[in-house]
C-alpha positions as CSV (number, residue, x, y, z in Angstrom):
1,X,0.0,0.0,0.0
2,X,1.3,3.1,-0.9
3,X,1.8,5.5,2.6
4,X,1.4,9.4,2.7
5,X,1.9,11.3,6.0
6,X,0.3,14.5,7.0
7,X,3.7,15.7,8.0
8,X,7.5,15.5,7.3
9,X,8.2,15.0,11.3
10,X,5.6,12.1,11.3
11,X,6.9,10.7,8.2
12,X,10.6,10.8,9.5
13,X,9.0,9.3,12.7
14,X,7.0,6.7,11.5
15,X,9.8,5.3,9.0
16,X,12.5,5.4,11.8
17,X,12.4,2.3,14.6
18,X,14.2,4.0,16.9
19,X,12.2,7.4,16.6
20,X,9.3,5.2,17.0
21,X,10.3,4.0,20.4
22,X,11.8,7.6,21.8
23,X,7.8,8.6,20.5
24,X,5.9,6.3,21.6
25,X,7.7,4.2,24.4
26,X,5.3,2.7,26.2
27,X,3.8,0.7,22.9
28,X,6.4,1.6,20.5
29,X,6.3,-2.2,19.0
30,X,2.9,-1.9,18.7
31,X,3.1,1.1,16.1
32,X,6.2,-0.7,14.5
33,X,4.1,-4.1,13.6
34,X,1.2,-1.4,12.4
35,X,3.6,0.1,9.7
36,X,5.2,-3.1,9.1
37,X,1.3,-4.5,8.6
38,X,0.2,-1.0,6.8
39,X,3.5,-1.1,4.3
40,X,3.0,-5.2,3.1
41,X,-0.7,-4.8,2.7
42,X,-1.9,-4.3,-0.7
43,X,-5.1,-2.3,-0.2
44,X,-7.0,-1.4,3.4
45,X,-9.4,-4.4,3.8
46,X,-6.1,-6.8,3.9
47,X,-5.6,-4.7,7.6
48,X,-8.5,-7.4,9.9
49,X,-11.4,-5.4,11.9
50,X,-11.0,-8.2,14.3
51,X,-7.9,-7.1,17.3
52,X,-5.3,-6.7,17.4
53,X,-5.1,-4.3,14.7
54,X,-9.2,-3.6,14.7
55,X,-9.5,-1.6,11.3
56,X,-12.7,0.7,11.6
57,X,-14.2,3.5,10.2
58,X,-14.2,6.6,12.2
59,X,-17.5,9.3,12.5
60,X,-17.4,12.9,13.5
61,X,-14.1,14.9,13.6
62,X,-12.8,12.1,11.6
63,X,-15.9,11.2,9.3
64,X,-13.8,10.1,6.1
65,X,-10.9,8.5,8.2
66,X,-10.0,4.9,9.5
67,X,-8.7,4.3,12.7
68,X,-6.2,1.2,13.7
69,X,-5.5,0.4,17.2
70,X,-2.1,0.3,18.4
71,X,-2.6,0.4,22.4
72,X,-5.6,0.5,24.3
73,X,-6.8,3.8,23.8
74,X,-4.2,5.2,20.7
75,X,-5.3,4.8,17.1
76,X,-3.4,5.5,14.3
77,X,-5.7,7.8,12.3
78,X,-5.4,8.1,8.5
79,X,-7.4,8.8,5.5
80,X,-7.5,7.4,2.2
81,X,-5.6,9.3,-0.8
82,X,-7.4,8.6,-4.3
83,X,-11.1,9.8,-4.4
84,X,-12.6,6.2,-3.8
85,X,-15.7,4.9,-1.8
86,X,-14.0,5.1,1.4
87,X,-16.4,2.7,2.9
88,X,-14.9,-0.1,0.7
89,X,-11.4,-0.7,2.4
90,X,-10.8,-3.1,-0.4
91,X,-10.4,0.1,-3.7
92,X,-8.2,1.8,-0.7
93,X,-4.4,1.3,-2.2
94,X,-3.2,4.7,-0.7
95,X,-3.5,6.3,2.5
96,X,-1.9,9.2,4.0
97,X,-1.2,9.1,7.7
98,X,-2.8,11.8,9.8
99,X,-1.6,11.0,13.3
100,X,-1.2,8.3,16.3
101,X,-3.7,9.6,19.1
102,X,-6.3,9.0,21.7
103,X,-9.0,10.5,20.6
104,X,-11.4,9.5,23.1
């Protein structure tokens, strides 16, 4: 799948294992096996809804986003790039990443 990021800081972030953990240390592996997963899938619906990684579709602040869970409360939230149907993970090929937060 092809991976955009909303900024250059998360970009340098998310493509760096050890910037990962100084980020995000207390589930720092958890994020790294979400890219790892995120960069060998082909499209959005190869990402399960069932946990671990919980794919879902997000409402309200983040209508047209998906969320994945990487801890018990943080999500990575991203969006997809092409103008698709973004309720069919499956024609999602590109997403851009918008952030890792809690957003409950």
């Amino acid at each position: 799948m092809d991976i955009l990021y909303a900024s250059n800081k998360l970009e340098k972030i998310l493509t760096n294992e050890r910037l990962i953990k100084r980020e995000y240390t207390s589930f720092y592996q958890k994020v790294i096996n979400r890219m790892s997963e995120l960069r060998a899938a082909n499209n959005l619906n190869e990402i399960p809804h069932d946990p671990p990684p919980r794919r879902h579709k997000l409402s309200g602040e983040y209508a047209n986003c998906w969320g994945i869970d990487v801890s018990k409360n943080y999500r990575i939230i991203l969006r997809p790039v092409e103008n698709v149907d973004e309720m069919d993970a499956k024609l999602i090929s590109a997403i851009e990443i918008l952030k890792i937060e809690d957003y409950h």
